[in-house]
C-alpha positions as CSV (number, residue, x, y, z in Angstrom):
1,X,17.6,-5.4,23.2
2,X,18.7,-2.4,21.5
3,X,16.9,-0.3,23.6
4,X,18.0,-1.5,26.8
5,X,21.9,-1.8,25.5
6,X,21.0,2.4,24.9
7,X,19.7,2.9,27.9
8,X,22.2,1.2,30.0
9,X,24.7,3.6,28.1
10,X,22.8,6.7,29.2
11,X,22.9,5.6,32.9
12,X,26.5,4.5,32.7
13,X,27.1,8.3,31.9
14,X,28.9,6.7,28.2
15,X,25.9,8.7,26.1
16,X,25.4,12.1,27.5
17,X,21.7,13.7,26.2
18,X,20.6,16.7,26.2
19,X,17.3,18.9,25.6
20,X,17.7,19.2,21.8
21,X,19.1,15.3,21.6
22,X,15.6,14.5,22.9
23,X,14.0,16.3,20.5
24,X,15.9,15.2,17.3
25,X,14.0,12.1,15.8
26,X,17.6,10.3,15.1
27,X,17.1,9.2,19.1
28,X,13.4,9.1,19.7
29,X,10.7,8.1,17.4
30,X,7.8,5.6,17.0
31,X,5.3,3.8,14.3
32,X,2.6,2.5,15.1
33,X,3.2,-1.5,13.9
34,X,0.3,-3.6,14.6
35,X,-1.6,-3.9,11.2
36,X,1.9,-4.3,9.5
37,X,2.7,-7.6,11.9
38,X,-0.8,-8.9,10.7
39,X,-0.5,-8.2,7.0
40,X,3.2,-9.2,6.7
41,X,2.3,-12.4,7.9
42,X,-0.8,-12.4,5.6
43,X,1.4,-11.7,2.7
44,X,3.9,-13.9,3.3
45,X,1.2,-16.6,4.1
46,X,-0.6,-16.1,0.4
47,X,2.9,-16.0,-1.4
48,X,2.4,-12.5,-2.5
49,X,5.7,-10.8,-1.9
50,X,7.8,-13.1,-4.4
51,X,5.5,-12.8,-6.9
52,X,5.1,-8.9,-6.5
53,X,9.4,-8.8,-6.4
54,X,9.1,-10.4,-10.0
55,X,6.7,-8.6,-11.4
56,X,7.3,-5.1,-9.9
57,X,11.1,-5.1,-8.9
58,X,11.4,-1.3,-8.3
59,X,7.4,-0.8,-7.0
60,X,6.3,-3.8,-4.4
61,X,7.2,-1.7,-1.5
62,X,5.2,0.9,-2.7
63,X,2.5,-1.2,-3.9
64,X,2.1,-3.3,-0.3
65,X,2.2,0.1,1.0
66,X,-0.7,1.4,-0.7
67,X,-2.6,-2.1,0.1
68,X,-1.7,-1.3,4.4
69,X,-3.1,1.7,4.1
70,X,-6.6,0.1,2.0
71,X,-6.5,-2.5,4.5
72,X,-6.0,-0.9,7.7
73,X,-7.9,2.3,7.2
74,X,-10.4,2.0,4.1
75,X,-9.7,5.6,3.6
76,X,-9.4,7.6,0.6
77,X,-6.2,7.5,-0.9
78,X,-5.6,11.3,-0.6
79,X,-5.3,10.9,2.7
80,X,-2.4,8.4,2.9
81,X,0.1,11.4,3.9
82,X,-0.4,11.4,7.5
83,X,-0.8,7.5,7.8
84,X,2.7,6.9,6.3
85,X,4.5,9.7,8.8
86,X,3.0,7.1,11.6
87,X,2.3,3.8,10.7
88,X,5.2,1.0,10.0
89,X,4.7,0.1,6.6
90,X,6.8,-1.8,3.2
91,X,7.9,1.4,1.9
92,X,9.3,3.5,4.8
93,X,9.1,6.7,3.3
94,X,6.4,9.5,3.1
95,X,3.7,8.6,0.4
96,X,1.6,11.6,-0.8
97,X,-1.6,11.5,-3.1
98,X,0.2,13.0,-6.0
99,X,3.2,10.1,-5.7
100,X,0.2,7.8,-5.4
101,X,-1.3,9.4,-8.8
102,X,2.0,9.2,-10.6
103,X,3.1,6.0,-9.6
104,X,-0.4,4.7,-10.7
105,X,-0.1,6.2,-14.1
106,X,3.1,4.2,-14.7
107,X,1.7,0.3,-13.4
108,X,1.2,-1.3,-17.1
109,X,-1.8,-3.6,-18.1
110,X,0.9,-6.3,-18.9
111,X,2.1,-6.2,-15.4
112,X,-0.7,-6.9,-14.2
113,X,-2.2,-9.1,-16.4
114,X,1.1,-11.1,-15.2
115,X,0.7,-10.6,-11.8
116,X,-2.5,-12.0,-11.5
117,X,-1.7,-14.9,-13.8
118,X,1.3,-15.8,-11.5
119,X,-0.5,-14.9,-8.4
120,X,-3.5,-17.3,-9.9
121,X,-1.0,-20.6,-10.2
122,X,-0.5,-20.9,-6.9
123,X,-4.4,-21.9,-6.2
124,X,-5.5,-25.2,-6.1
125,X,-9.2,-27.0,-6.1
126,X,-10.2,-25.7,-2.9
127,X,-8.9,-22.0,-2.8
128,X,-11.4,-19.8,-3.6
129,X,-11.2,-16.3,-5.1
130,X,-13.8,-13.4,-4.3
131,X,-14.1,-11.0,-7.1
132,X,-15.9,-8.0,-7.9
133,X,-17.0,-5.7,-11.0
134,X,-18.8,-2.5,-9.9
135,X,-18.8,0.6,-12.4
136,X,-19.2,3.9,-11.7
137,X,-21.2,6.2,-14.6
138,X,-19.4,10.0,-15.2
139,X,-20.4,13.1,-17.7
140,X,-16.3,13.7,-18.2
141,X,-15.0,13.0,-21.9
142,X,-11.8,13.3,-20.6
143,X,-10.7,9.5,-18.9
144,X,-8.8,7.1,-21.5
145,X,-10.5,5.0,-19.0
146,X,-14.0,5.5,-19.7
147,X,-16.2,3.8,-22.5
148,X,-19.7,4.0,-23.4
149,X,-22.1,1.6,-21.4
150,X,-25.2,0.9,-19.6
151,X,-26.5,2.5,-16.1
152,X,-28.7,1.9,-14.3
153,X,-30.2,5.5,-14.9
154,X,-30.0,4.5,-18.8
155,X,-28.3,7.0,-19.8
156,X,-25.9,7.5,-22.7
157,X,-22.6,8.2,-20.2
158,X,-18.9,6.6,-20.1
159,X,-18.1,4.6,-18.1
160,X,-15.8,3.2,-15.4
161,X,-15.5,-0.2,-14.5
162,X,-13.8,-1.8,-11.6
163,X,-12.4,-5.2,-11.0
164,X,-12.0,-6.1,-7.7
């Protein structure tokens, strides 16, 4: 409705454009919107948002963000950049792989551990939850993350483990 109450405007001679109008983004731009109309109604549907407004009160945007882009793309995370420029999404804001690394650094176990807790009340007998544990083996001493484990190579490496 907005657009056509703009256009009309335009013909009625009341918004005069010119050349360098056109090109400003303040009067022209577009997202691309369809995954966001799907997941919105997804996380709406599985009561995530409230939740992830409780938990993370300064972050969810971010966070849903970051789970769009997984979703829609399953892309490497360093490649967000470009997929945030174009794609409607929680955040509305340019998200770069270093923000991504920094904000990540700063999510606590506790929050979390919280999350999931809350998240996990709202199932009943017949909901189901998929989860995963996958581990990946490295030669780096340097991850807080890593421990010493087995692989499948049996070999005395850290570890990484995932929980998915």
């Amino acid at each position: 409705m907005l657009l056509l109450t703009f256009l009309a405007m335009i013909a009625l001679n009341e918004i005069i454009l010119t050349n360098d109008d056109l090109n400003n983004s303040k009067y022209v731009s577009s997202k691309i919107i369809g995954h966001s109309l799907l997941l919105d109604l997804l996380t709406s549907e599985l009561n995530i948002l409230p939740l992830l407004k409780r938990i993370f009160p300064l972050k969810f945007t971010f966070i849903l963000s970051i789970v769009y882009y997984n979703v829609a793309t399953r892309i490497e995370l360093y490649k967000i950049n470009s997929w945030s420029i174009n794609h409607d999404h929680p955040y509305h804001d340019v998200i770069t792989a270093p923000r991504i690394s920094e904000f990540l650094s700063k999510i606590s176990f506790d929050e979390i551990h919280n999350f999931m807790y809350l998240w996990l009340e709202n199932f009943n007998e017949e909901d189901y939850l998929y989860y995963d544990i996958t581990s990946i083996s490295a030669y780096s001493n340097n991850n807080h993350l890593a421990t010493l484990g087995d692989n499948r190579g049996h070999e005395n490496l850290i570890k990484l483990t995932f929980r998915l």
